[in-house]
C-alpha positions in Angstrom: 113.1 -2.8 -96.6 116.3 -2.9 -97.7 119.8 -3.9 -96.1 123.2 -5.2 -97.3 122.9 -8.6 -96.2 119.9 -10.9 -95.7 120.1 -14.1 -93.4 117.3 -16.6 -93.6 117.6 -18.4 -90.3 118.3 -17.6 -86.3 120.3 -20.4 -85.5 123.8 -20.0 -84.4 125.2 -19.4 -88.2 122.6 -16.7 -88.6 123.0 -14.9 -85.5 126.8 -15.0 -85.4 126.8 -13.9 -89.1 125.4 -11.3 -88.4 126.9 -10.2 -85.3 130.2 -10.2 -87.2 129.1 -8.3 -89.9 128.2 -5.6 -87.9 131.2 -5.7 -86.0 132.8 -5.0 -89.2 129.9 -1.9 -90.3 128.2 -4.1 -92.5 124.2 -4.2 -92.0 122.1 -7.1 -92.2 118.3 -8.3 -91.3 117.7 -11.7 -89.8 114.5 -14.0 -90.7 113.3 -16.4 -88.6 110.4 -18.5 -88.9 109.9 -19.3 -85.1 109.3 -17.2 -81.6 112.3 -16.1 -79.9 110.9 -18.0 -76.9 111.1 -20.9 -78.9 114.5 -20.6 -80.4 115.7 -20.2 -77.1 113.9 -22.6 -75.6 114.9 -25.7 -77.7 117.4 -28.1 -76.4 120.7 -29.4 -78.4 123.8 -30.0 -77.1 126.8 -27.8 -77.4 130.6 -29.0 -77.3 132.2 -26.3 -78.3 135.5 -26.7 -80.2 138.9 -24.3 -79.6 138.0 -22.1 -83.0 134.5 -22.0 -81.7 135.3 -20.8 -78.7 138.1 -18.2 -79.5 135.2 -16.6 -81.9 132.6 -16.5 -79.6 134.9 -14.7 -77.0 136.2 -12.7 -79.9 133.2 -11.3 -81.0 132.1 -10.4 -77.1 129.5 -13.0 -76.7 131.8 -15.5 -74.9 131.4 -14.0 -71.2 129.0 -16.4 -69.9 129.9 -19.4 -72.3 133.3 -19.2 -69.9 131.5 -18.5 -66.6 129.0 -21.2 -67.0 130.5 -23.8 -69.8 131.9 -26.8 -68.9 135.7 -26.7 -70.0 137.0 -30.1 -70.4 140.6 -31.6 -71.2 139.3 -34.7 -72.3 137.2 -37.5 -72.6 136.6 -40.9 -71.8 135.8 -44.0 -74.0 134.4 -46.9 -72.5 134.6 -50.8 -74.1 134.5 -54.1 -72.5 133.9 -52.8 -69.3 137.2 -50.6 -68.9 137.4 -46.8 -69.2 140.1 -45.2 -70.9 141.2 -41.3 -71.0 141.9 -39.3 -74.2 144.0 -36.4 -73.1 143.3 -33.6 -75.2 144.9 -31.3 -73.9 147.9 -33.3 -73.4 148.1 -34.4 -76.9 146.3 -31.1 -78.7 147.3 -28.2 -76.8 143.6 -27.7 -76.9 140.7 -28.4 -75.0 136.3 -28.2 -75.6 133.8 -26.3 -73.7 130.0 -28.0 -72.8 127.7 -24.8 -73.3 124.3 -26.2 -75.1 123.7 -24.6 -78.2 120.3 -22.6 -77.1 122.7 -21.1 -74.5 124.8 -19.8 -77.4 122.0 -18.6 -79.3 120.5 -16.9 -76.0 124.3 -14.8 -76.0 124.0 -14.0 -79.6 120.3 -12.9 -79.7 120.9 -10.6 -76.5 123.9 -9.1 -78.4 122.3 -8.2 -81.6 119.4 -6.7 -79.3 121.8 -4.7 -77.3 123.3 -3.5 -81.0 119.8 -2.5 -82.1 120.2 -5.5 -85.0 117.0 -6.1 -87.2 115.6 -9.8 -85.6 112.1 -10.3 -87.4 110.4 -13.4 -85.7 107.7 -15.1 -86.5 107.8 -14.9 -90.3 106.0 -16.8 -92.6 106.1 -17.5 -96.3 109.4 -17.0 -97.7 110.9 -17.4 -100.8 114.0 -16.1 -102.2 114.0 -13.9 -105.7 116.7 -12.8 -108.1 119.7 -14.3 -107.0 120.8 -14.7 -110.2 121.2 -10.5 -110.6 123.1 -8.4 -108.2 120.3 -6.9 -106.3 118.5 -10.3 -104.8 115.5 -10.1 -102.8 113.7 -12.3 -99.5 110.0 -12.2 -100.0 108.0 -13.0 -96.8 104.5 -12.0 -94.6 105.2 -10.7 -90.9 102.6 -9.3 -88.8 100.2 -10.1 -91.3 102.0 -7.9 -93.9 103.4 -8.8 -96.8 106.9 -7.8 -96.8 109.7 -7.9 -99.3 113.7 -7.4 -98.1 116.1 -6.1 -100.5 119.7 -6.6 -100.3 123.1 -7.2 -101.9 123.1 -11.0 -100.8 120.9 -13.7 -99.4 122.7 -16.2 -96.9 120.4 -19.1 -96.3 121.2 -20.5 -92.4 117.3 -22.2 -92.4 118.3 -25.4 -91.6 117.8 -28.7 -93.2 114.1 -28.0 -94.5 114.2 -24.1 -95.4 113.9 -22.8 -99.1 117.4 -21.7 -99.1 118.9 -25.0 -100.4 115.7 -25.2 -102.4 116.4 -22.2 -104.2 120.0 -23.2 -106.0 118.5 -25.0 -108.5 118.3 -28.9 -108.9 120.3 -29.3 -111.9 123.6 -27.2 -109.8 123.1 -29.5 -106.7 124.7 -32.7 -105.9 123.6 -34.0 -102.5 125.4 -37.2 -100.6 123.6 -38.6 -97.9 124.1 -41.5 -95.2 121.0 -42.3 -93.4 122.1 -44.3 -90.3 119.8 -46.8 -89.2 119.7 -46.2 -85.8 118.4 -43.4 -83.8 119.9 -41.7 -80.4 117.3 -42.1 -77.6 118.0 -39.0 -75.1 117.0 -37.8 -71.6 117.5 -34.8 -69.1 117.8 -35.7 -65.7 118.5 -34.0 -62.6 121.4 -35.5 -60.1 125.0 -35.2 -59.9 127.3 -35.8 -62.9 128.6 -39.3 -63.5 131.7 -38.2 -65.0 133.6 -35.2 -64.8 134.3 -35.4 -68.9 131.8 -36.8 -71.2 131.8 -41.3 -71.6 131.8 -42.0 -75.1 130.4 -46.4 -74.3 130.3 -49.1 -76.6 128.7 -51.8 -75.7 127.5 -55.1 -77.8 123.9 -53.3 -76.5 124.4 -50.1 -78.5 126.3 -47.3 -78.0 125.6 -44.6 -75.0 126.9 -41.0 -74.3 127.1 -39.6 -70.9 127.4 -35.9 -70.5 126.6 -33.2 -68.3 124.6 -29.7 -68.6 125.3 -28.3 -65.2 126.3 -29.5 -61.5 122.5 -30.4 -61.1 121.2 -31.6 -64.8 122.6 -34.5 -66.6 122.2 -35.2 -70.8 122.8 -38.5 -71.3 122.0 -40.8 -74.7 121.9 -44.4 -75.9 121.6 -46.1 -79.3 117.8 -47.3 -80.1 115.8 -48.0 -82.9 114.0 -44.6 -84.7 111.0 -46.0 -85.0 110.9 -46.4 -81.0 108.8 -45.1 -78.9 109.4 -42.7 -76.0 106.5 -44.4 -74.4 107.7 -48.0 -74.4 110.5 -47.0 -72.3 110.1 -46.2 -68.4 112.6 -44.6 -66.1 113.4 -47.8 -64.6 114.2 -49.1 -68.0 116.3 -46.2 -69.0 118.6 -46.6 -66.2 119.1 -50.7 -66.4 120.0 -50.1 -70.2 122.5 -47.1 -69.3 124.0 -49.2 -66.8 124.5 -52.3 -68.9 125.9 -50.2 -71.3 128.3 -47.1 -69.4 129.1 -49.1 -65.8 132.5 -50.5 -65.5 134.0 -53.4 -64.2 136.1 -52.0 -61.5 132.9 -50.6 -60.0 132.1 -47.3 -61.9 128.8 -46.6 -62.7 126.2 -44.3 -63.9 124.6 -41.9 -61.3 120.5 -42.1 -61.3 118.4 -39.3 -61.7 114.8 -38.2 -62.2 114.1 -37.9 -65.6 112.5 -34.7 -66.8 112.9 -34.7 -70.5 112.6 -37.8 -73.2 113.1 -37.8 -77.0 114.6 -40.2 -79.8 116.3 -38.3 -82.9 117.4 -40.3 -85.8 121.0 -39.5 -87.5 122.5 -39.3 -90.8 124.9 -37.3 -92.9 124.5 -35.0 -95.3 126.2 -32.6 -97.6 124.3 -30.6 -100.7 126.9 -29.5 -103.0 127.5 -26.8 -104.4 127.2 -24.0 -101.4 126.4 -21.1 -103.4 124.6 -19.9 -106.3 124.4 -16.5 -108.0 124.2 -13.9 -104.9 122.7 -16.8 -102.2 125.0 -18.6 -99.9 124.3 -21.8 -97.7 125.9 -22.2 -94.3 125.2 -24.6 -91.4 122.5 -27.3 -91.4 121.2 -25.5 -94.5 124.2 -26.9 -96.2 125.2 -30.2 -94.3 124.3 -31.9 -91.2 126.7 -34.4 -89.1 125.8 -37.5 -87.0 126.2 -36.1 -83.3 128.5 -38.6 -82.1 132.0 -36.5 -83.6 130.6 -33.2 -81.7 130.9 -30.8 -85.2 127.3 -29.9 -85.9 127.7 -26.0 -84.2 131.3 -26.1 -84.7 130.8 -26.4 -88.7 128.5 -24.2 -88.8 130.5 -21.6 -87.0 133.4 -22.8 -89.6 131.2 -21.7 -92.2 130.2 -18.1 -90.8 134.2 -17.7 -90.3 134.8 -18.0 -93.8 131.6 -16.3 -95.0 132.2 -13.3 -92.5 135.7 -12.6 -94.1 134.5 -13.2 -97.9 132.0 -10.0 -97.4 134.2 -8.5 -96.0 136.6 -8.4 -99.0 133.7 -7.3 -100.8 132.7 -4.3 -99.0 136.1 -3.0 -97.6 138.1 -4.1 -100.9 135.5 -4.8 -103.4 137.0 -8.3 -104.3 134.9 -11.2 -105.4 137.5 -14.0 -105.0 136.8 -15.0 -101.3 133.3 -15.3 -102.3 133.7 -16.9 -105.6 135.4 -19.6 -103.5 133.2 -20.0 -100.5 131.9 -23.4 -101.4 135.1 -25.0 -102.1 136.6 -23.5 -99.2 134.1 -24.4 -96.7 133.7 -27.7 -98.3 137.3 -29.2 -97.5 136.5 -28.5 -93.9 132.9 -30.1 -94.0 134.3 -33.3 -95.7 137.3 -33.8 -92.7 134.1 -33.6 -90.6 131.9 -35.6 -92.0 134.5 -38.0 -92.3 135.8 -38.1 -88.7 131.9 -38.1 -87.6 131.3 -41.1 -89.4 134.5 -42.9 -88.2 133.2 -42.1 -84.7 129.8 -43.4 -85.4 130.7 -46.5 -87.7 133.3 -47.5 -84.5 131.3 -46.5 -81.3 127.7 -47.9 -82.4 126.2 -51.6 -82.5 126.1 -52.2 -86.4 123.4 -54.9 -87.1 125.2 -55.4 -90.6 128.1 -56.3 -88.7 129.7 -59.9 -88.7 131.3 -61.1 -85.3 134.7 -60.3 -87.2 133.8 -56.5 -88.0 132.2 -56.2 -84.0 135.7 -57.6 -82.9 137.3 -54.7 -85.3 135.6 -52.2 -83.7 137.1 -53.0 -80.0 140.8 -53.5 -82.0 140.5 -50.2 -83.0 139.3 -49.1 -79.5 142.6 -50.6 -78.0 144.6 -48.8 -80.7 142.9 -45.2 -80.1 143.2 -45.6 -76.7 146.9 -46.9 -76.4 148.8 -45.4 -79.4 149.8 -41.8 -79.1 150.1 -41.3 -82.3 146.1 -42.9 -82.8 144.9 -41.1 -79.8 146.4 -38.0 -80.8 144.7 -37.9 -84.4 141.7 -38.8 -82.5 142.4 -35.6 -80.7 143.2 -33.2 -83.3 139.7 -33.9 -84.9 138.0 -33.9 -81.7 139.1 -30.5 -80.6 139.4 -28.8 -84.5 142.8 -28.7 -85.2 143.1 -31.1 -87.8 140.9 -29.6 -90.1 141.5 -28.2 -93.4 
């Protein structure tokens, strides 16, 4: 087989990549390792920043993100048992869309269908050949056939545990990583929404999220232990610890629900340095991965695919090598404004068991400062929505 561009991975960087690309006439093959069913079928949330948005829509997959998605001006943060509003659209300009990230990836897999784009499922085996040379290769067995995919460049969107990042060698790598010691315990419910905008809570319990899929089913979190189990904790339990954490004091509360979906993910940051090596080209979780509480997971990686979309570009319209020479540092000074506001977010919102009474009694001062500065709340604001970064 042979193509211009290979993509390891059917997420939303992979997918979108290579939408865009052939938008612009420029072929590619996508590898994944799973079914579509189940790429479809797996559950993440989705608040979708401005740029994300305006991409989506731009690139024809954004019908039913705005018929369906959630478009919110704002959000709510709730401490000490008072709610207070941050107006993004008020202080931005700008405002975020809920649409859950297998919903994007439903859009972008129907599109490349529609397009007759080359989606190989189910593959097994990979590795990654030559990128050292200017005709790299993607080895891999599909339909019990060994198969090998030639191409002018590799761009690994596997994730976290794919043998794109594995392929730059060690020795070129630097990796920084935060491993958080707490984990985000999450359910699915069906019932009205508590809020019309998403609760950001912290509470001397732990931090929760409240947020919404549709009119009838509810996505809601709260900070646990990893090592938890989903077993220990019954519905009735769920909803006590929800409303000790999210209810107010003037008599706002969480709405109940039944519960139809539990799990506990654990959270950490990440960033593997460099992005690029030879002809292969990290982007998304492949690359970095964000604690959930700042909302940038998708957003980066759809950050990345921007800036790798317009780099091969260059290259095949123009034959310039400068945009991709300095992918990685571009991409880079975005995912480090990220990473940074993510873990503001997380260090200020969470229960810290390292924390002294004085630091615990920092985190509410800052609270009251977000909340009733403008010139606070509308930093908060600008990194919430996507305009503050590099």
């Amino acid at each position: 087989m042979r193509t211009q561009v290979g993509i390891i991975g059917a997420g939303p960087a992979g997918l979108l990549l290579s939408h865009l690309l052939h938008l612009r006439g420029i072929d590619s093959v996508v590898l994944e390792s799973r079914t579509r069913e189940q790429i479809e079928s797996t559950i993440r949330a989705g608040v979708l920043e401005q740029g994300t948005m305006d991409l989506l829509s731009e690139a024809g997959v954004g019908a039913r993100m705005k018929a369906e998605g959630a478009l919110h001006h704002g959000f709510e943060l709730a401490f000490e048992g008072k709610r207070r509003r941050i107006d993004l659209t008020d202080l931005t300009g700008h405002s975020i869309t809920v649409y859950a990230q297998h919903e994007v990836i439903k859009d972008l897999v129907a599109a490349r269908m529609e397009a007759g784009g080359q989606l190989l499922f189910s593959v097994s085996d990979t590795s990654i050949h030559g990128i050292e040379t200017a005709t790299p290769s993607i080895r891999f067995q599909h339909d019990g056939q060994a198969c090998e995919l030639q191409c002018d460049f590799v761009i690994g969107c596997d994730g976290s545990q794919g043998v794109s990042r594995a392929s730059i060698p060690a020795a070129l790598r630097k990796d920084y990583e935060r491993v958080y010691p707490f984990g985000w315990f999450g359910i699915l419910c069906e019932g009205p929404p508590s809020s019309d905008e998403l609760i950001y809570a912290r509470h001397e319990r732990g931090f929760a999220l409240v947020s919404t899929r549709s009119a009838n089913v509810q996505r809601m979190y709260f900070q646990c232990d990893p090592k938890e189990s989903v077993a220990n904790w019954s519905d009735d339990r769920i909803w006590a610890e929800l409303h000790a954490r999210v209810d107010s004091a003037d008599g706002q509360k969480v709405v109940d629900g039944k519960i139809f979906q539990k799990n506990i993910v654990g959270m950490r940051s990440f960033v593997s340095t460099t992005m690029q090596h030879g002809r292969l080209f990290l982007a998304g979780d492949a690359a970095h991965i964000v604690p959930p509480t700042g909302a940038k997971g998708l957003n980066l990686a759809v950050a990345d695919v921007r800036v790798l979309t317009a780099a091969l570009q260059a290259f095949y319209v123009e034959n310039r090598l400068d945009l991709l020479d300095g992918y990685s540092a571009t991409a880079l000074k975005r995912i480090w404004r990220a990473e940074h506001f993510s873990y503001w977010m997380t260090r200020m919102m969470h229960r810290l068991d390292d924390a002294s009474p004085f630091e615990q009694q920092l985190q509410v001062a800052e609270l009251e400062h977000v909340t009733t500065s403008r010139a606070a709340a509308t930093a908060m604001a600008e990194n919430y929505v996507g305009v503050a970064a590099v």
